[in-house]
C-alpha positions in Angstrom: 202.3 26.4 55.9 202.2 24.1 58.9 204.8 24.5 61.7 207.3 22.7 62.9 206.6 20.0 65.4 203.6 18.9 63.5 202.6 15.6 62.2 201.9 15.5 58.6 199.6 13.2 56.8 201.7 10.3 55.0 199.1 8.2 53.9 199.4 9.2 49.9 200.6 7.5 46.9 203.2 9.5 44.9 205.5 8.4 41.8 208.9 8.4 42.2 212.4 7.9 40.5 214.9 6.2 42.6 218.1 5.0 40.8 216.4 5.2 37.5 213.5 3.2 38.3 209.9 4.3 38.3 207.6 2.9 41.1 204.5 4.2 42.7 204.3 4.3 46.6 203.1 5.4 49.5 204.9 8.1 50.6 204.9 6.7 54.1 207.3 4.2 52.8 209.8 6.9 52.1 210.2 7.5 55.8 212.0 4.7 56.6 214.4 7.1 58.4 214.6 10.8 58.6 213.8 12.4 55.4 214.7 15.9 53.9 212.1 17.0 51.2 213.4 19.8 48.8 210.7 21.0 47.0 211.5 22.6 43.6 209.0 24.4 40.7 210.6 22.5 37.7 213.2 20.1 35.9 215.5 21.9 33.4 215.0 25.6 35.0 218.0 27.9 36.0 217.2 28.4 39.8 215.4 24.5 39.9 219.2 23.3 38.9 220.9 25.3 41.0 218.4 23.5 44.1 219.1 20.0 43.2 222.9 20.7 41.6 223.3 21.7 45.1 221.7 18.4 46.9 223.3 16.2 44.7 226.8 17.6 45.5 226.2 16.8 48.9 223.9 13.7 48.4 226.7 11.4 49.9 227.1 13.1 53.1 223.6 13.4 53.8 223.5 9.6 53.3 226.4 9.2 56.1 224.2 11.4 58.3 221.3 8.9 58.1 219.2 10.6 56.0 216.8 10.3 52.7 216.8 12.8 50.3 213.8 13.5 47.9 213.6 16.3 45.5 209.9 17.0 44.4 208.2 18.5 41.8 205.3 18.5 38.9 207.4 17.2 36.3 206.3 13.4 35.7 208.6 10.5 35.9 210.0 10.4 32.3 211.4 13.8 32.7 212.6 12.8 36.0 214.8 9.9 34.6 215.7 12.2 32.0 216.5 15.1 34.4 218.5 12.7 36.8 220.5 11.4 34.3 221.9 14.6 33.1 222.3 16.6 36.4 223.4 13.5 38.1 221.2 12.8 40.9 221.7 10.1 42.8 218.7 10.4 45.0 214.4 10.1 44.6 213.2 12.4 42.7 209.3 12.6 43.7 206.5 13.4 40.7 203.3 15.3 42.2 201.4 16.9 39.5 198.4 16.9 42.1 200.4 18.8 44.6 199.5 15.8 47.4 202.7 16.6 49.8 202.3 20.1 48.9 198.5 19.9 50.8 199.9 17.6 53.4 202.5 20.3 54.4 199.5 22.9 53.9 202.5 25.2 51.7 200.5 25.8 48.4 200.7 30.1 47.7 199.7 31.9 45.7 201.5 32.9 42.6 201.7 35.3 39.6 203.5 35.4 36.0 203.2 37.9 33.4 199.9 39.1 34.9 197.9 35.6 35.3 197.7 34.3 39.1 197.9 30.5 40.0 198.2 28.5 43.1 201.8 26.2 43.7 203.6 24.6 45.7 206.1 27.0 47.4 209.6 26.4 47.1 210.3 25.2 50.1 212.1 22.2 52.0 211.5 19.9 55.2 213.4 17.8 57.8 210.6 15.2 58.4 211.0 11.8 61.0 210.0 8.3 60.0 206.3 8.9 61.9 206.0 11.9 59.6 206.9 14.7 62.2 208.5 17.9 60.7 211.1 18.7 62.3 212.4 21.5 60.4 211.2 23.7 57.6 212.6 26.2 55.4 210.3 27.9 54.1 211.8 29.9 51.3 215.2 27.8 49.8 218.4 29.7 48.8 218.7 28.0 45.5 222.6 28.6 45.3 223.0 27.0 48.6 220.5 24.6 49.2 222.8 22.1 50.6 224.5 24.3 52.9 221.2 25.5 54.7 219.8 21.9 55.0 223.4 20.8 56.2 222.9 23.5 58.9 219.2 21.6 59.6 221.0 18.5 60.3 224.0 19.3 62.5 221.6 21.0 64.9 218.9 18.5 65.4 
């Protein structure tokens, strides 16, 4: 996983949902101020919904802080509209099925379930500036109080 204080690689396209519409862009656009990146395994999951239940509790003061909220996964778009709709998120929700901001942030580990091992994205979040500089990282989330940590993040930069 990189550290904090490094400069991660924005120059990737990645699918996202933002207030039910579906574009494609370069992440690098997303950082049009400073941006918190929740990474989560998978839409419609007990712990996953606890994450971005959590975020989008608290979407509106992160907002009045000044800051972006994206909540990434695998799941494509269609189950992202889907997923937004019914948990009602009112931030981007980020598609990477090729783990690209997962590589960028060097934080794919290794995983295992019911005996097979694969490689994922670990669950995970970052406080990242608009020239793609982490400034914070948690590197495992408490799912039941996501929003509460990240909070934390925030008040103390």
């Amino acid at each position: 996983m990189i550290s904090k204080g490094t400069k991660i690689d924005t120059n990737f396209s990645i699918k996202v949902v933002d207030n039910g519409e579906e574009k494609e862009v370069e992440f690098s656009e997303l950082l049009d101020r400073p941006t918190i990146v929740s990474v989560y395994m998978k839409n419609n999951t007990s712990s996953c919904d606890r994450q971005t239940e959590s975020l989008a509790e608290h979407s509106k003061w992160f907002d009045e802080k000044g800051y972006n909220l994206i909540a990434i996964s695998k799941d494509g778009c269609r189950s992202h509209k889907n997923y937004a709709k019914k948990q009602g998120i009112d931030y981007i929700l980020a598609s990477d099925p090729d783990y690209k901001f997962a590589r960028a942030t060097d934080s794919i580990v290794e995983k295992s379930m019911y005996g097979n091992t694969y490689e994922s994205p670990s669950r995970s979040a970052y406080l990242i500036d608009i020239d793609g500089t982490v400034l914070e990282i948690i590197e495992k989330v408490n799912t039941k109080a996501h929003a509460e940590e990240l909070k934390e993040l925030v008040e103390s930069n």
